[in-house]
MDAnalysis code that builds the backbone (N, CA, C; Angstrom):
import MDAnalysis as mda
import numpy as np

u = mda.Universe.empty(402, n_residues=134, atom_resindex=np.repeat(np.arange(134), 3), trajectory=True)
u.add_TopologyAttr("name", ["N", "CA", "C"] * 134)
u.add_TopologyAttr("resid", np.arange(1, 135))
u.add_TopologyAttr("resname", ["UNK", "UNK", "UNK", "UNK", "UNK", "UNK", "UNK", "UNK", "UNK", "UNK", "UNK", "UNK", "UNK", "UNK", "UNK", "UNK", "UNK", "UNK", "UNK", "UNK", "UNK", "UNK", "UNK", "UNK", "UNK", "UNK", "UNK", "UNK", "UNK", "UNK", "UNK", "UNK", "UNK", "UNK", "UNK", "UNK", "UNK", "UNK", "UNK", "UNK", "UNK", "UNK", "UNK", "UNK", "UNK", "UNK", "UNK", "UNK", "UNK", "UNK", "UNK", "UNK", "UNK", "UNK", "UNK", "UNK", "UNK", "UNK", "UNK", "UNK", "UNK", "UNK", "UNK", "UNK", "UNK", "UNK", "UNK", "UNK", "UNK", "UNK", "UNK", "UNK", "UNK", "UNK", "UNK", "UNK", "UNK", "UNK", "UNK", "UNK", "UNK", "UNK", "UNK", "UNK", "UNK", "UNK", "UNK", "UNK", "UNK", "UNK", "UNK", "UNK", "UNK", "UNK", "UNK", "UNK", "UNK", "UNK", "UNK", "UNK", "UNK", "UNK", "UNK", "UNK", "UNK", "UNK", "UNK", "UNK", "UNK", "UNK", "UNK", "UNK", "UNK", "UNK", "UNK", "UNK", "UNK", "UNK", "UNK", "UNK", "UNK", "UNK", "UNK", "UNK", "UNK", "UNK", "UNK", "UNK", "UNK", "UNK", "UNK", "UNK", "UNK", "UNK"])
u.atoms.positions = np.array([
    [160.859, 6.568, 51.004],
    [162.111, 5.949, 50.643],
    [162.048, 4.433, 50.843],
    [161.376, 3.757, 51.788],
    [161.812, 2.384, 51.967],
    [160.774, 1.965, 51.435],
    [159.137, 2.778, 50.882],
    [158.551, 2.031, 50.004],
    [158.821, 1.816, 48.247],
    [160.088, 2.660, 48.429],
    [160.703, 2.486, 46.649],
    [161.483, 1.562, 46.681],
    [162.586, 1.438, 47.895],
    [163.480, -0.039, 48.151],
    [162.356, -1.264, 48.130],
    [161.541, -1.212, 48.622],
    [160.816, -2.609, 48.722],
    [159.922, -3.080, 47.025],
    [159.362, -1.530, 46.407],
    [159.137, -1.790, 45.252],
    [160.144, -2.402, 44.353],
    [161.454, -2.052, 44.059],
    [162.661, -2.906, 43.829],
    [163.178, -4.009, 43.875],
    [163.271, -4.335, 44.792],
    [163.155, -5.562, 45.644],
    [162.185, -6.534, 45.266],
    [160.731, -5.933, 45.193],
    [159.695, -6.939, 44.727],
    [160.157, -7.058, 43.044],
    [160.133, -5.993, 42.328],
    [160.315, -6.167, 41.169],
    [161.400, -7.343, 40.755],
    [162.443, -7.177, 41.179],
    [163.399, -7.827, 40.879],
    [163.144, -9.358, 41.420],
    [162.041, -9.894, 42.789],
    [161.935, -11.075, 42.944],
    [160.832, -11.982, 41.743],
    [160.044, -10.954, 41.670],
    [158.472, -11.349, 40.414],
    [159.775, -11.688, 38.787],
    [160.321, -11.222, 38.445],
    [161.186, -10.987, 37.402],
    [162.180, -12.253, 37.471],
    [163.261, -12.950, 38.813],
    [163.741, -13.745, 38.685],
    [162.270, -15.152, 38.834],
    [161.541, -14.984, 39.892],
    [161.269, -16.173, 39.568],
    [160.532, -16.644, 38.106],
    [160.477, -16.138, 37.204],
    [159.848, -16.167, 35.751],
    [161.139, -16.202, 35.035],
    [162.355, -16.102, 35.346],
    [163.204, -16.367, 33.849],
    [164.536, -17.672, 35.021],
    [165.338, -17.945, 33.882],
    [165.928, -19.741, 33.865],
    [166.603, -19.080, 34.804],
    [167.476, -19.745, 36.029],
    [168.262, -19.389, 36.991],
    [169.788, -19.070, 36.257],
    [170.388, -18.242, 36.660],
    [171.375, -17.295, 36.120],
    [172.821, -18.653, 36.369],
    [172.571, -19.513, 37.203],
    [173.498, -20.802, 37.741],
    [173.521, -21.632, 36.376],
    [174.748, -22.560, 36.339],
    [174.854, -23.776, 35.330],
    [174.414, -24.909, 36.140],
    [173.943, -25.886, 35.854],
    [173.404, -26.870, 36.596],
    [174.604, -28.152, 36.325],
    [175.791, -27.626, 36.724],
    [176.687, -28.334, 37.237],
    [176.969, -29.000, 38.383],
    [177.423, -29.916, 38.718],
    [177.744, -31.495, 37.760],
    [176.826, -31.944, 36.734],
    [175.500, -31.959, 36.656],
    [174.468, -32.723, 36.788],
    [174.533, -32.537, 35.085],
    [174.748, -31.448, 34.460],
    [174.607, -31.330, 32.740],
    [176.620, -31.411, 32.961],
    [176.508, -32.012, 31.787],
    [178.060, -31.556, 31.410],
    [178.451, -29.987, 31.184],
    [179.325, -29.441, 31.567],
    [179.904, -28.455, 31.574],
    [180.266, -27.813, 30.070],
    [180.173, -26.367, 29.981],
    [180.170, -25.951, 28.302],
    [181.039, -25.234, 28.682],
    [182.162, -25.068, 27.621],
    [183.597, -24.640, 27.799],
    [183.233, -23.222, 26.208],
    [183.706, -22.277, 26.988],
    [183.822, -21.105, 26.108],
    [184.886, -21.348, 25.079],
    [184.821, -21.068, 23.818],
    [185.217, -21.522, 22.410],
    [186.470, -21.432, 22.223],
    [186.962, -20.036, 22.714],
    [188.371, -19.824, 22.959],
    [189.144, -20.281, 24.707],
    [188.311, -20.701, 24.977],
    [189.040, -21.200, 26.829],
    [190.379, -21.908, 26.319],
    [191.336, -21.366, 27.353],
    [192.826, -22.340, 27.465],
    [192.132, -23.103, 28.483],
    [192.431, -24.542, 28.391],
    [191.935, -25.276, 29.489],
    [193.642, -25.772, 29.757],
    [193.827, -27.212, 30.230],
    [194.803, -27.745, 30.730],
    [195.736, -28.510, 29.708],
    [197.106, -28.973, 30.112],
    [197.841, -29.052, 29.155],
    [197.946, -30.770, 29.560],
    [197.597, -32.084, 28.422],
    [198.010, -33.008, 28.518],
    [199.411, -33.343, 27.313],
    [199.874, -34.942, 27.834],
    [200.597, -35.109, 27.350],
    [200.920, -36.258, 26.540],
    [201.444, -36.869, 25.121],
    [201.501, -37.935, 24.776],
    [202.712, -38.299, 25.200],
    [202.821, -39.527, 26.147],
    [204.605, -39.732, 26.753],
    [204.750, -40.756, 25.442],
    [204.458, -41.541, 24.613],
    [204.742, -41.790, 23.768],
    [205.385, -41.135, 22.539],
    [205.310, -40.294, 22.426],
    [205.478, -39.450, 21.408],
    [207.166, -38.512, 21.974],
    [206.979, -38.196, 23.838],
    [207.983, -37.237, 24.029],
    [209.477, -37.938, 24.210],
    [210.193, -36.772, 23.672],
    [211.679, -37.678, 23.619],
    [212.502, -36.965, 24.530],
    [211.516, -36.015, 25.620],
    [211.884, -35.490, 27.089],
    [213.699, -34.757, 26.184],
    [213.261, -33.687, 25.462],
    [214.263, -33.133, 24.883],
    [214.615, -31.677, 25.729],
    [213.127, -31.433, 26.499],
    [213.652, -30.026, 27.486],
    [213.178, -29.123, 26.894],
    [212.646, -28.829, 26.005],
    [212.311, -27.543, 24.905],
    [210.894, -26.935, 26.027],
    [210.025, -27.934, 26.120],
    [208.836, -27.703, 27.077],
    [209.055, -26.836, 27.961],
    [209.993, -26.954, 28.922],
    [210.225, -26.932, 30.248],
    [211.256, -25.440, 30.058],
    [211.955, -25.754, 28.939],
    [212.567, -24.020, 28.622],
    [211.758, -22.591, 28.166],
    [210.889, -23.272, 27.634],
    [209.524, -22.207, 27.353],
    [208.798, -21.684, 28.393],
    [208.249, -22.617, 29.539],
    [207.621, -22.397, 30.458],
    [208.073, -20.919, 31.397],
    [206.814, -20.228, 31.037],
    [207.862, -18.788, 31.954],
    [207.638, -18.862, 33.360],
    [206.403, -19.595, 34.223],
    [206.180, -19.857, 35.741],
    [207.108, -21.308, 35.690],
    [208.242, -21.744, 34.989],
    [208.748, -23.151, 35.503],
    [207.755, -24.084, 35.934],
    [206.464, -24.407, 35.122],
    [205.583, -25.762, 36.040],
    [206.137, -26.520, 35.369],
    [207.180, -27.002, 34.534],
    [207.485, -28.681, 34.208],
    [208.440, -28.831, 34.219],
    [208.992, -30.141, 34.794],
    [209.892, -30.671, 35.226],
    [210.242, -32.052, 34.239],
    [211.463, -31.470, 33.770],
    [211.816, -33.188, 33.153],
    [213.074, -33.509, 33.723],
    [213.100, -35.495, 33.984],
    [213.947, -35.954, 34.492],
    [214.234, -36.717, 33.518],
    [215.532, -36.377, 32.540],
    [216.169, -37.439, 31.586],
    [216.421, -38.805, 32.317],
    [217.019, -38.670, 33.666],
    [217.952, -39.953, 34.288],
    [216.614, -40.866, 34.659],
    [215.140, -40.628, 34.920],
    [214.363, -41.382, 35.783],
    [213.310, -41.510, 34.173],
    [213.485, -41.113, 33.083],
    [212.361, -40.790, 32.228],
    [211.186, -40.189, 32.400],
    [211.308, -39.289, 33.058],
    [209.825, -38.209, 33.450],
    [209.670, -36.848, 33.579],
    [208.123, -36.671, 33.157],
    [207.890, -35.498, 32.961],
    [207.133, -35.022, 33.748],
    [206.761, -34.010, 34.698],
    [206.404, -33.389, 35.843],
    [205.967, -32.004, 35.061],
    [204.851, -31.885, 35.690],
    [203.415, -30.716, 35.926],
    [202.867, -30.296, 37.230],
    [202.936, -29.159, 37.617],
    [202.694, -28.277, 38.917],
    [201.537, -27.920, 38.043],
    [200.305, -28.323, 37.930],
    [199.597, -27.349, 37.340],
    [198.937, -26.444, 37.880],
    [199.335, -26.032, 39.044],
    [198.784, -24.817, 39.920],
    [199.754, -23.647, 39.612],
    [200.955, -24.349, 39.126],
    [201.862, -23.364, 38.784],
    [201.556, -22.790, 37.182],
    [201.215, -23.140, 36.678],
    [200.595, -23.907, 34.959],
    [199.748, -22.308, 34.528],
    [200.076, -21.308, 34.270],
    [199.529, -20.533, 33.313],
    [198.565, -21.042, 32.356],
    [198.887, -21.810, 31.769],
    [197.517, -22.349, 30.412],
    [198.456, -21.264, 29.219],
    [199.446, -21.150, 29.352],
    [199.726, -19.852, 27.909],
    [200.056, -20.822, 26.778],
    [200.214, -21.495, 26.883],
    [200.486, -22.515, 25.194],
    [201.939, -22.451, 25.307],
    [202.998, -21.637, 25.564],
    [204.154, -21.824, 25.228],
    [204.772, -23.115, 25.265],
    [204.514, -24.310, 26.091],
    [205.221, -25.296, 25.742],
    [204.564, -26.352, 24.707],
    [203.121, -26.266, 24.390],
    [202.700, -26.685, 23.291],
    [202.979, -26.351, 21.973],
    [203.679, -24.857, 21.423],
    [204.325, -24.417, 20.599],
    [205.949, -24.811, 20.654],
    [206.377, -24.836, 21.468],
    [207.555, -25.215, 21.767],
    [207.828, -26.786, 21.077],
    [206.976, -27.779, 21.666],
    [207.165, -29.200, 21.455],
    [207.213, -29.159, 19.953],
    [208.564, -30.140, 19.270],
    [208.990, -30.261, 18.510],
    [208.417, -31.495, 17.562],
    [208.055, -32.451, 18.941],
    [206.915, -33.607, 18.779],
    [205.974, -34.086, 18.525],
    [205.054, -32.137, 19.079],
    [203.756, -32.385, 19.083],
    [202.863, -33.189, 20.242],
    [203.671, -33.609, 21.255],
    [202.893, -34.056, 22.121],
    [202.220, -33.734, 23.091],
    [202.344, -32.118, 22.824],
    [201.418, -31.785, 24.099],
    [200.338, -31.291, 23.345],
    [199.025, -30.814, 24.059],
    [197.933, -30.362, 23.475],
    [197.633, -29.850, 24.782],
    [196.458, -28.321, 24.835],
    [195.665, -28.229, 25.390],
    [194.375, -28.595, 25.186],
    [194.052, -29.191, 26.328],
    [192.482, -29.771, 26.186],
    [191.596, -28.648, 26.686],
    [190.120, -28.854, 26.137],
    [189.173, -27.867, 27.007],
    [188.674, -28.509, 28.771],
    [188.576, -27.767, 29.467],
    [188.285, -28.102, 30.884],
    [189.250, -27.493, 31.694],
    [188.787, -27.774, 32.869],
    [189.466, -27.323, 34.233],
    [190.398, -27.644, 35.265],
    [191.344, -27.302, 35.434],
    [192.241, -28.101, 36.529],
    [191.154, -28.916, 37.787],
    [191.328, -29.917, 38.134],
    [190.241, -30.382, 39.367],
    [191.078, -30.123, 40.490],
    [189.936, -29.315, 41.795],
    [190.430, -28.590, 42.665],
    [191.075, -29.555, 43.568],
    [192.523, -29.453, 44.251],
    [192.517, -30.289, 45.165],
    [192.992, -30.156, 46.889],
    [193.036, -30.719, 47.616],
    [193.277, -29.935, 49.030],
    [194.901, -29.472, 49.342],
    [195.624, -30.286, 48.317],
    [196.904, -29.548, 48.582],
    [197.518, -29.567, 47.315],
    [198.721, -28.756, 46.642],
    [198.906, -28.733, 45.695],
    [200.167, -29.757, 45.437],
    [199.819, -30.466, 44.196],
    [200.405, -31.653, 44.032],
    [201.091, -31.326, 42.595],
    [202.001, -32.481, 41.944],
    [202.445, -32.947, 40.597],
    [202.434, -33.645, 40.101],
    [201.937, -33.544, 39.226],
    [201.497, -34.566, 38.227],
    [202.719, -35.130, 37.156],
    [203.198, -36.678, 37.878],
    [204.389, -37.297, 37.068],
    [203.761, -37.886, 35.858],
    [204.323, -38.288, 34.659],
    [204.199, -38.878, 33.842],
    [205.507, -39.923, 33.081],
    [205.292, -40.776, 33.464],
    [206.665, -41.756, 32.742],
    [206.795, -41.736, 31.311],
    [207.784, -41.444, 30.859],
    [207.813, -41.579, 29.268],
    [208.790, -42.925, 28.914],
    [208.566, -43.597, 27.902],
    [208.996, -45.009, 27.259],
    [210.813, -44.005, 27.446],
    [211.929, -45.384, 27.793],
    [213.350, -45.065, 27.167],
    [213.520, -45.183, 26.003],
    [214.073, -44.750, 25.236],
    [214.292, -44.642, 23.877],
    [215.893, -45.457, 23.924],
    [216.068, -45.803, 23.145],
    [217.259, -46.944, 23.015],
    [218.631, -45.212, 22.565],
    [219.415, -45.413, 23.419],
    [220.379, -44.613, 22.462],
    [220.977, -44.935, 20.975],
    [221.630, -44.269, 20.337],
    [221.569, -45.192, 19.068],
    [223.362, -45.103, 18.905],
    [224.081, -46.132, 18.538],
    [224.996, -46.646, 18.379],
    [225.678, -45.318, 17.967],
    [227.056, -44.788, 18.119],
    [227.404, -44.282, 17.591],
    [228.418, -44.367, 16.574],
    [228.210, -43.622, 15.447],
    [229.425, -44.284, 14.150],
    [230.623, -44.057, 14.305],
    [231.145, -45.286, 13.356],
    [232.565, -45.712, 13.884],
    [233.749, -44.513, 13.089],
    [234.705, -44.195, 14.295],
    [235.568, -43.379, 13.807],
    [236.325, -43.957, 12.411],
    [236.849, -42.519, 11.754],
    [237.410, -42.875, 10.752],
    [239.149, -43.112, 11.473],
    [239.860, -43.899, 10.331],
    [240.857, -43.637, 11.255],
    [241.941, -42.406, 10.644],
    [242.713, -41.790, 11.583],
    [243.343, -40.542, 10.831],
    [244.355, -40.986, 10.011],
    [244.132, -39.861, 9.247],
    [245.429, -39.983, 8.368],
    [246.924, -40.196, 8.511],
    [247.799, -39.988, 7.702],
    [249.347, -39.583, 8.086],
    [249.307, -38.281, 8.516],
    [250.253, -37.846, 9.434],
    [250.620, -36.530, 10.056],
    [251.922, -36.149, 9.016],
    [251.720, -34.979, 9.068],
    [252.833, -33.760, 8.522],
    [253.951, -34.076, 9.682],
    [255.077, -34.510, 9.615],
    [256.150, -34.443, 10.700],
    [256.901, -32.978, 10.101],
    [257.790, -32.099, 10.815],
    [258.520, -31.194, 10.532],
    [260.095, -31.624, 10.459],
])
């Protein structure tokens, strides 16, 4: 019995050292992202008019928008990767990119300032008519 474990054992060491190591040689090569991978969700703050649609889609709640401060907030630990607020955006400003959240020692959020948009004047009332008196 333990000379069939050790035959095994040898086999399987003669066998790895002759073929490429089963590891990615990461950092050192750039990293290859599988074709269909959801990677992470960026954002064009140029483009967003912080309308809320994002943040209503989101089914784990990771984004946060603040109309009053102009910003948009990402928990991306909270962050599924499901696309729903990239389908959602009306704008188009979000995209998922390929890659990986980068690991960090505590879990943080990621703010993003978006430009104010000027409100736009609103048009001038008409003035009313005559009233029906009884």
């Amino acid at each position: 019995m333990e000379n069939r474990r050790f035959l095994t054992f040898a086999r399987t060491s003669l066998k790895n050292l002759f073929q490429k190591p089963a590891t990615v040689g990461y950092p050192f090569e750039p990293a290859v992202f599988p074709e269909r991978m959801r990677g992470h969700i960026e954002i064009n703050p140029e483009n967003c008019i912080l309308c809320g649609l994002c943040m209503r889609s989101c089914p784990p709640g990771a984004i946060r928008i603040d109309r009053a401060a102009s910003t948009w907030t990402i928990n991306r630990f909270d962050c599924v990767q499901c696309g729903s607020c990239v389908n959602a955006c009306p704008k188009e400003c979000l995209k998922i990119l390929p890659g990986y959240t980068e690991p960090e020692a505590s879990k943080t959020e990621e703010t993003v300032e978006c430009p104010k948009r000027p409100v736009p004047p609103k048009p001038p009332m008409k003035p009313a008519g005559p009233t029906k008196t009884a």
